[in-house]
N, C-alpha and C positions, 0 to 999 in steps of 0.2 A: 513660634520659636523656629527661629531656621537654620539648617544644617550648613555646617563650616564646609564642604565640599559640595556641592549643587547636585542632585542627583546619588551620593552616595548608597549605595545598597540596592540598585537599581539596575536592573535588564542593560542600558547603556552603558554602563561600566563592566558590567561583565562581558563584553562581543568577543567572547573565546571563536576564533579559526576553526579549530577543531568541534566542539559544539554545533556552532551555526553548518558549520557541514555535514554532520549529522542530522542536525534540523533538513541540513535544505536535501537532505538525501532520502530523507522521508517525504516530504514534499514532492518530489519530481519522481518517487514511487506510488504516490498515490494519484496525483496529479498526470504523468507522462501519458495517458493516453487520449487527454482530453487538451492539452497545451504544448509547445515544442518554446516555446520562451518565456526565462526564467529573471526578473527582474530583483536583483538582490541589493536588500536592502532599501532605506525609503531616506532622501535628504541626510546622508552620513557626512553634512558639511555643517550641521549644528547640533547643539549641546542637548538638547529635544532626544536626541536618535540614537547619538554615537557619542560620548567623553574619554580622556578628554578630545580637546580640539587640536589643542596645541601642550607642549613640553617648555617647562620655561625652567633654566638653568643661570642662577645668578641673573638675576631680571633681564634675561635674555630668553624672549622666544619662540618656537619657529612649530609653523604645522605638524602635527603628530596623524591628524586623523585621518587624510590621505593615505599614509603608508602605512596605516593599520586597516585600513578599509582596504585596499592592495590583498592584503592579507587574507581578509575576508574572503573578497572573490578567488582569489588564488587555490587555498581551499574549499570553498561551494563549487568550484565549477567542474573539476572531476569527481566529487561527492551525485551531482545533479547527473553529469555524464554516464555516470556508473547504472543509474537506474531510470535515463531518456537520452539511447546514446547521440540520439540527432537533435538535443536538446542546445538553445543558443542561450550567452548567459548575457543580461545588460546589464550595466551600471547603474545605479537609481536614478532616481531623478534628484538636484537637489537645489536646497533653498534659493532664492532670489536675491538675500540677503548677507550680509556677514562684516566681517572686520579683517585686517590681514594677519591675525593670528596673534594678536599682543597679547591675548591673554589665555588663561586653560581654560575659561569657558565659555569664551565667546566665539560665535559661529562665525568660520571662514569664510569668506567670498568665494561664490561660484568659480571666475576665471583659477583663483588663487588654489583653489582645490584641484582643478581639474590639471594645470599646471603639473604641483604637487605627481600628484596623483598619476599622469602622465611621465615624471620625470624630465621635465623641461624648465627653463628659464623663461623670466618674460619676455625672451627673443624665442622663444619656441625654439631654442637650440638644447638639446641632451642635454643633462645631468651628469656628472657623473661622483655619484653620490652609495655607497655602497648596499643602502634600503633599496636602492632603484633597478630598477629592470620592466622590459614590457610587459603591459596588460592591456588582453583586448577583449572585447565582447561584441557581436554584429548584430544588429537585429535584420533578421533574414527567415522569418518566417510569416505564416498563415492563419494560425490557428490562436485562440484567445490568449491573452499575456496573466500571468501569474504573479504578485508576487510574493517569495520564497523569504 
């Protein structure tokens, strides 16, 4: 018997901001003296990790999980700072696979995420989209990667 929403009641539907910063603020206090980079999140460009994928409005629909994932790190990264302040935060890694978001739960294509995500067009020109704004993370350190 399978449920009419894929994953409902599930860790991937709940990716509260606030929460997972909490999470990752315990982590990078227990962690911070043994790692300075902070890897958040694993593949948030498929329905496995992070739902949904996409928002569809009148069979229209467009990436959702980009600019919730945004979120994400947005939150974790002064959460992690707060308790490893020379702490660097990455972006996950994510899937190889996907679709360009037709549906809420099929996983988006890597380029199409990172776009998203980035706030850019497929001319790599800005956005200007009121979700959007920069997000960066460097990897710039030495010591074992973590992730949070």
């Amino acid at each position: 018997m399978g449920q009419r929403v894929p994953g409902q009641g599930q860790p991937a539907l709940q990716a509260l901001p606030k929460k997972f910063a909490a999470f990752a603020n315990a982590v990078a206090t227990r962690y911070g003296g043994m790692v300075d980079r902070y890897i958040v999140w694993n593949e948030p460009n498929t329905t496995l990790w992070l739902q949904p994928q996409s928002q569809c409005v009148k069979r229209r629909c467009s990436p959702y999980s980009p600019h919730h994932y945004r979120r994400i790190v947005r939150a974790a990264d002064p959460a992690i700072k707060r308790a490893d302040p020379g702490a660097k935060l990455l972006v996950g890694s994510l899937a190889p696979r996907g679709t360009s978001g037709t549906s809420p739960n099929g996983a988006i294509r890597p380029l199409l995420f990172l776009r998203e995500l980035g706030c850019v067009n497929a001319k790599f020109k800005k956005t200007r989209r009121s979700f959007c704004a920069a997000s960066s993370a460097a990897p710039t350190a030495s010591r074992t990667t973590r992730t949070a």
